[in-house]
NULUMLO-26573 format. One record per residue (C-alpha): x, y, z; residue in one letter. Coordinates in steps of 0.05 Angstrom, whole numbers, plus 5000, padded with zeros to 4 digits. Each point is the difference from the previous one (the first is absolute). Layout:
BEGIN
REC     c1     c2     c3   type
REC      X      Y      Z      A
...
END
This chain:
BEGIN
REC     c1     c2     c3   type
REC   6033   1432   4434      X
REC   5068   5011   4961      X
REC   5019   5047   5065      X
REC   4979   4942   5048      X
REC   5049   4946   4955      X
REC   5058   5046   5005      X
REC   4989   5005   5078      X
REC   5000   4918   5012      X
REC   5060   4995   4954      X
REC   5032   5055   5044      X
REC   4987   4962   5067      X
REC   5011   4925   4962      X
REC   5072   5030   4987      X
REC   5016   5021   5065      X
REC   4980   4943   5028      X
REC   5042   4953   4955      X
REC   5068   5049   5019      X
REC   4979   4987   5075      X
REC   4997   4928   5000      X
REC   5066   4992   4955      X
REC   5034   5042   5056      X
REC   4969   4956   5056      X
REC   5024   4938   4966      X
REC   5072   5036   4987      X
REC   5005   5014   5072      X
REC   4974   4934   5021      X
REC   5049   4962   4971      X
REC   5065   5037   5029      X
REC   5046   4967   5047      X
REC   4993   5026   5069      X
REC   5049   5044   5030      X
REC   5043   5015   5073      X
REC   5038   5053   5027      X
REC   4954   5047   4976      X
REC   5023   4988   4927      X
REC   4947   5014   4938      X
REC   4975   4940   4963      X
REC   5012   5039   4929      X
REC   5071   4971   4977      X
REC   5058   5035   5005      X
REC   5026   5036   4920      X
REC   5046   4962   4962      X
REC   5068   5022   5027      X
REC   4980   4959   5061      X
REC   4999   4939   4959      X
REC   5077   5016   4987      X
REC   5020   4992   5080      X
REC   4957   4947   5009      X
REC   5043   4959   4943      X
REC   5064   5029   5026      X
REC   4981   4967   5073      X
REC   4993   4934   4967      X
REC   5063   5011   4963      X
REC   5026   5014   5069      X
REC   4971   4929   5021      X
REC   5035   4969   4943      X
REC   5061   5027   5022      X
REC   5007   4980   5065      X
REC   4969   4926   4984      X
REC   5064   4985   4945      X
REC   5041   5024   5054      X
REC   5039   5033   4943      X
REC   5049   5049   5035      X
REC   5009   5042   4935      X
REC   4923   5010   4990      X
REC   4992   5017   5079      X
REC   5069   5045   4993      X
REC   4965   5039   4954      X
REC   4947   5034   5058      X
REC   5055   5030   5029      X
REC   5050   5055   5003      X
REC   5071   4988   5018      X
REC   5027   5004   5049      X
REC   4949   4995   5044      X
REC   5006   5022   5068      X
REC   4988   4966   5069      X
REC   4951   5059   5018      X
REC   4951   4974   4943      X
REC   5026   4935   4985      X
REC   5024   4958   5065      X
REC   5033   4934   4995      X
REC   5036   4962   5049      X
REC   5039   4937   4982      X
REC   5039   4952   5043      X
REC   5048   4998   4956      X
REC   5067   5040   5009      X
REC   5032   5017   4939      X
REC   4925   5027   4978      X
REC   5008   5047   5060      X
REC   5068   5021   4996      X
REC   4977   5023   4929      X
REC   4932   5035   5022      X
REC   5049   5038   5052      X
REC   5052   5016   4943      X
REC   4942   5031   4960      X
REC   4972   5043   5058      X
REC   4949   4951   5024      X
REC   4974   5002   4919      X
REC   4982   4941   4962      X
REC   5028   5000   4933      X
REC   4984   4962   4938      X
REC   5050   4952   5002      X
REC   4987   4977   5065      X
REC   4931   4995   4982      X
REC   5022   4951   4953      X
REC   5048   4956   5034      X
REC   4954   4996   5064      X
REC   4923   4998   4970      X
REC   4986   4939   5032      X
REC   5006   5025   5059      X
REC   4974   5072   4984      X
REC   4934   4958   4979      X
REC   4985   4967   5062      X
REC   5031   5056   5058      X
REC   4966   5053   4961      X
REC   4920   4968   5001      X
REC   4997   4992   4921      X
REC   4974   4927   5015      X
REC   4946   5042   5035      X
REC   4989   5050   4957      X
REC   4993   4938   4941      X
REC   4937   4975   5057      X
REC   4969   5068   5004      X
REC   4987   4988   4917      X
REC   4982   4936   5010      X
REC   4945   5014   5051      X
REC   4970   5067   4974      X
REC   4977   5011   4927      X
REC   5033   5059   4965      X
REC   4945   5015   4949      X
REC   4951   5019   5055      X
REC   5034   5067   4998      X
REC   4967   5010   4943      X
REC   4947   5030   5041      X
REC   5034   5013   5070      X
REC   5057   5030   5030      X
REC   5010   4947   5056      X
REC   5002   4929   5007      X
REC   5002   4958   5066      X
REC   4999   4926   5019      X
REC   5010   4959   5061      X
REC   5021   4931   4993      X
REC   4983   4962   5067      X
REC   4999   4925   5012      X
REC   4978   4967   5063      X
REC   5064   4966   5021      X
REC   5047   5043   4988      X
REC   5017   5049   5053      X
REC   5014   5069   4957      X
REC   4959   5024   4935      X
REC   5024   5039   4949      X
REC   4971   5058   4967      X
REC   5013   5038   4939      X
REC   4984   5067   4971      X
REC   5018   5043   4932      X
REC   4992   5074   4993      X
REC   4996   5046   4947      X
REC   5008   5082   5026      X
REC   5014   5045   4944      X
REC   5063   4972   4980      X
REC   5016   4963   5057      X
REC   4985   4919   5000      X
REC   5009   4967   5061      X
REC   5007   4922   5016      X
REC   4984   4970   5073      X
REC   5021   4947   5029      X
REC   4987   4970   5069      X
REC   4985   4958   5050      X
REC   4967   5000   5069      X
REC   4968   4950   5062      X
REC   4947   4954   4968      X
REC   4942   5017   5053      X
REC   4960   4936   4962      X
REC   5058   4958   5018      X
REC   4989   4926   5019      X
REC   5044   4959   5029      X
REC   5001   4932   4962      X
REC   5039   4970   5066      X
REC   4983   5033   5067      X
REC   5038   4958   5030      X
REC   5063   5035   4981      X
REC   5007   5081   5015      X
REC   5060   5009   4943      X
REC   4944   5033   4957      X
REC   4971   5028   5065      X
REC   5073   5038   5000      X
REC   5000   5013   4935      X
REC   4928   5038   5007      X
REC   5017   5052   5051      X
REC   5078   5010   4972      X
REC   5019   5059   4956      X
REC   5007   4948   4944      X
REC   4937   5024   4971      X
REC   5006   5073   5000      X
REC   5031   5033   4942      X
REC   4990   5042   4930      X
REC   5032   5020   4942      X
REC   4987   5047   4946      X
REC   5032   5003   4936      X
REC   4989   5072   4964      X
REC   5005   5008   4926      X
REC   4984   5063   4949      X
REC   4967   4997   4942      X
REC   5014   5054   4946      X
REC   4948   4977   4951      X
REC   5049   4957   4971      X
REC   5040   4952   5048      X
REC   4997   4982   5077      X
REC   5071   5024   5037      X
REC   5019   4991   5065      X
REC   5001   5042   5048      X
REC   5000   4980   5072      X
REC   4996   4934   5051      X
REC   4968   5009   5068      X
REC   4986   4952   5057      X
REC   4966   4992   5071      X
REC   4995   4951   5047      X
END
C-alpha cells in the first residue's frame, strides 16, 4: 500500500512539471526568421535601449547627440554627402573628400535631410525595437492604396553588426483615386520607387558607432 502511494505521488509530480511547461510554452510570443521564442540574456536588453536612445537622437534633431555616433572625419567611402551648396564642397575637397566635425556642425540641416536621417527617424517609428528581445530581425512594409510606392523597413542584429533598412519600391496594390489622369500612371512605372539604404552600426556591448552608409536604386 505505502509502495503503491509513493508511485501515484511519483506520476502526480510529473504530471504537474508537464503541464507548468505546457502552459510556459503556451504563452510565448511567436517567432520569424527562424528565431527561438526563449528571450534573448540580459546584455540584449542593453542594445535594445541603446536603439531607442538612437531614436531619441535623431527625433531632437540635436546635432551634438547625433555627432556623437560618429568618428571624424568621416570619409566619402563610408559616409557620402552631397550638398548643393559650394563653399560646403570646396571644403569636403580641401579635406580629401572627408567630412569633418565642423562642417558637420555648420551644415546639419542639410546633413539631416541629404543623408536619410528623416528616414532612418521612420524606420523607429514603424518597427518596435523591444521585439529583439527575442529575434534577430525585424521587417515591415508600409503600403497604402493610393499611393504609388511603399516603404519597407528592416533592423538587423549579426554578431556585432546592426543594420537599419530603408526603402522604397512600386506599390503593386496601387489605386488610382483619378484614372482620368496618368501623372500617377507615370509615376508607377518610373524609377521613382526603386531605391534602399542601409545604415550600419557596431555595437561593443556598450555603445552603437558608425560605421558605414550604403545605397541602391
Amino acid at each position: 500500500m505505502r509502495l503503491l502511494f509513493i508511485i501515484v505521488s511519483v506520476l502526480t509530480l510529473l504530471s504537474s512539471c508537464g503541464s507548468s511547461d505546457t502552459n510556459k510554452n503556451s504563452t510565448a510570443p511567436e517567432s520569424d526568421n527562424h528565431e527561438t521564442t526563449e528571450p534573448y540574456p540580459a546584455p540584449r536588453l542593453k542594445l535594445i535601449q541603446a536603439l531607442k536612445d538612437l531614436h531619441i537622437a535623431l527625433a531632437s534633431k540635436d546635432h551634438e547627440k547625433i555627432a556623437s555616433y560618429f568618428t571624424f572625419p568621416i570619409a566619402d567611402t563610408t559616409f557620402w554627402v552631397y550638398l548643393t551648396d559650394s563653399n560646403f564642397n570646396n571644403q569636403y575637397t580641401q579635406n580629401g573628400n572627408r567630412l569633418t566635425r565642423p562642417m558637420f556642425d555648420s551644415y546639419f540641416s542639410q546633413i539631416y535631410q541629404n543623408t536619410g536621417m528623416s528616414e532612418v527617424l521612420e524606420l523607429f517609428k514603424n518597427i518596435n525595437v523591444d521585439s529583439l528581445h527575442f529575434k534577430d530581425s525585424l521587417t515591415r512594409e508600409i503600403r497604402v492604396k493610393t499611393e504609388v510606392c511603399y516603404s519597407y523597413y528592416g533592423l538587423t542584429v549579426h554578431q556585432d553588426l546592426i543594420t537599419l533598412t530603408v526603402g522604397k519600391n512600386s506599390n503593386d496594390q496601387y489605386q488610382d483615386p483619378d484614372p482620368k489622369t496618368d501623372t500617377e500612371a507615370e509615376l508607377y512605372t518610373s524609377e521613382v520607387c526603386e531605391h534602399t539604404f542601409w545604415w550600419i552600426f557596431r555595437w561593443d556591448g556598450k555603445e552603437l558607432r558608425f560605421v558605414q552608409m550604403n545605397g541602391a536604386g
